[in-house]
N, C-alpha and C positions, 0 to 999 in steps of 0.2 A: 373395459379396461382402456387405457388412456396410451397411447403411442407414445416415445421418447423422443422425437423429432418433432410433433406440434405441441406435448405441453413438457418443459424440463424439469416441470415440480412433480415429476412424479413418485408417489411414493409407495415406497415396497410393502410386501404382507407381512407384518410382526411375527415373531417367533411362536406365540399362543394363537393369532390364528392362521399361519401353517403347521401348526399341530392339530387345532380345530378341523381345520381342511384336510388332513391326512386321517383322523379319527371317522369322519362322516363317508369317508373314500375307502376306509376298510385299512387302508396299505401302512406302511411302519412311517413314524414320522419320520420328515426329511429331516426337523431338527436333530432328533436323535441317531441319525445316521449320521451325519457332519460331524456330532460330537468322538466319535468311532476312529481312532486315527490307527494304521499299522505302523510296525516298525519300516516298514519300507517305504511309506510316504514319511515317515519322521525324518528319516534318512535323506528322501528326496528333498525334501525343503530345505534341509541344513544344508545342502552340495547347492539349492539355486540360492541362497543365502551370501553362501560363502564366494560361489562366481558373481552375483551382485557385488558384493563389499571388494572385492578384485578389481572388478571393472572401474566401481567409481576412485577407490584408490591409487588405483596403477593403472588405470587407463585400459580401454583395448589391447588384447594380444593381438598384434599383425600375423596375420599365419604366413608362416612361412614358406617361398617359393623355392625352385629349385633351381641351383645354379648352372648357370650354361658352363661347357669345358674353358671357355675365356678366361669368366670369373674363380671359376675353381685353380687355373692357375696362377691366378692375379694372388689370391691368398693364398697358396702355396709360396709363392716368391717371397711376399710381407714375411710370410714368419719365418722361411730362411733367412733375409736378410735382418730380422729380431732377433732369431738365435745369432748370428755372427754379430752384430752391434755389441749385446749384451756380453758375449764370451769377448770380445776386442778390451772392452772395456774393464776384465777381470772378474767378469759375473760367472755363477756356476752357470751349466751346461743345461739347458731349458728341455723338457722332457716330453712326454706324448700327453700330460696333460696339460698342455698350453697348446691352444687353433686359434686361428680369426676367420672371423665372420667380417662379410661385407654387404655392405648398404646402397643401394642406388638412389639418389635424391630425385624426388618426386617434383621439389617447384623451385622454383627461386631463381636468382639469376646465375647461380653454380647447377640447376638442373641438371642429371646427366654424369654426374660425380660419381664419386664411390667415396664412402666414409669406410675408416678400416676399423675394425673394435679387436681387441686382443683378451683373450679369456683365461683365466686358471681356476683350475677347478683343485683349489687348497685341500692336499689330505687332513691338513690341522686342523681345520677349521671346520671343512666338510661345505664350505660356501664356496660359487664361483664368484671369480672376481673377474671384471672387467676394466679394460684400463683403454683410452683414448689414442695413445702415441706409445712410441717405445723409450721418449723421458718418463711418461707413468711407471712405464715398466720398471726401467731402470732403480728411480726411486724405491719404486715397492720393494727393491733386489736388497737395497744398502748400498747401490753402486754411484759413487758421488757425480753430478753433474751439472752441469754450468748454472749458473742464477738463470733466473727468469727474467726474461727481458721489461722492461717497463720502457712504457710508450715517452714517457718523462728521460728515461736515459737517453732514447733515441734520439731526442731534438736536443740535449746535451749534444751529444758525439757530432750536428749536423753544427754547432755553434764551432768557431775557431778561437780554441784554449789554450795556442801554444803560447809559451813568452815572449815569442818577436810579437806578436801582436801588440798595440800600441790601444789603450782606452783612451788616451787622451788627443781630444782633438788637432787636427792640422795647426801649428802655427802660422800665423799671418803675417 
C-alpha cells in the first residue's frame, strides 16, 4: 500500500471490494455497517450541522469572561444613569428586564475602552433586543429626541451665516 505523504494519488478501496475484503475475513462488511445510522448519531450530526451553520453565519461565540468588581460597577452606574435619562425625559420606568453588558476593546488606537451595549429582553416579542446608546433606547421607547447630527451640518454651523456678514467684496 502506498503512503499519503510520497504518493497524493492515492486511491481508496471501493465499496464492493471492501465488501469482498470483509467476506474473505469472515467479519460483517464495514460498508454495511456505515449504512446503520442510530437516532443518536442522527441527532448528533444535526446539533454539528446546525453549530456549523452558526459559526459560518454569525461568526464565533466569544465566550464569555467574568467581570472584575470595577466592571460590574461601571454597568451598574450606565444603567442607573439609563433608567434616570429615559424617566427625565418622560419615558416609562425601565424594569429588571433591561442590564448592560460591557465590552473591553482588544486593538486599535481606542484599545483599552469599554463599549456599553444595553439589552431588553421584550415579553412581546420574546426576543432580546440590543441597542448601542440610550438615544437607541430612547427611540425604541417613543420618546422623541434631537435629530441626528450630520457631518454636513457641522461645517454649516463652523461657516458665519449671520446677516452682518458682508459677501461682497471690499470696496476699493
Amino acid at each position: 500500500s502506498s503512503d499519503l505523504s510520497t504518493n497524493p494519488r492515492v486511491s481508496f478501496p471501493s465499496r464492493r471490494e471492501m465488501a469482498a475484503a470483509a467476506a474473505v475475513s469472515g467479519e460483517a462488511s464495514p460498508v454495511a455497517k456505515s449504512w446503520v445510522v442510530t437516532e443518536a448519531e442522527r441527532e448528533e450530526a444535526r446539533q454539528l450541522v446546525a453549530n456549523a451553520v452558526n459559526v459560518i453565519l454569525r461568526g464565533h461565540k466569544k465566550e464569555k469572561r467574568e467581570l472584575t468588581a470595577e466592571e460590574q460597577r461601571a454597568c451598574a452606574a450606565k444603567l442607573d444613569r439609563l433608567k434616570e435619562t429615559i424617566q427625565s425625559k418622560g419615558g416609562p420606568p425601565l424594569g429588571s428586564d433591561w442590564w448592560v453588558e460591557c465590552e473591553q476593546r482588544k486593538a486599535g488606537s481606542s484599545q483599552g475602552n469599554y463599549d456599553y451595549y444595553y439589552f431588553h429582553a421584550d415579553p412581546a416579542t420574546g426576543k432580546t433586543l440590543r441597542f448601542r446608546s440610550a438615544t437607541e433606547v430612547a427611540r425604541h421607547l417613543g420618546i422623541e429626541v434631537g435629530e441626528r447630527k450630520k457631518k454636513i451640518a457641522k461645517k454649516a454651523n463652523q461657516l458665519d451665516l449671520s446677516p452682518d456678514a458682508d459677501a461682497s467684496p471690499p470696496a476699493a
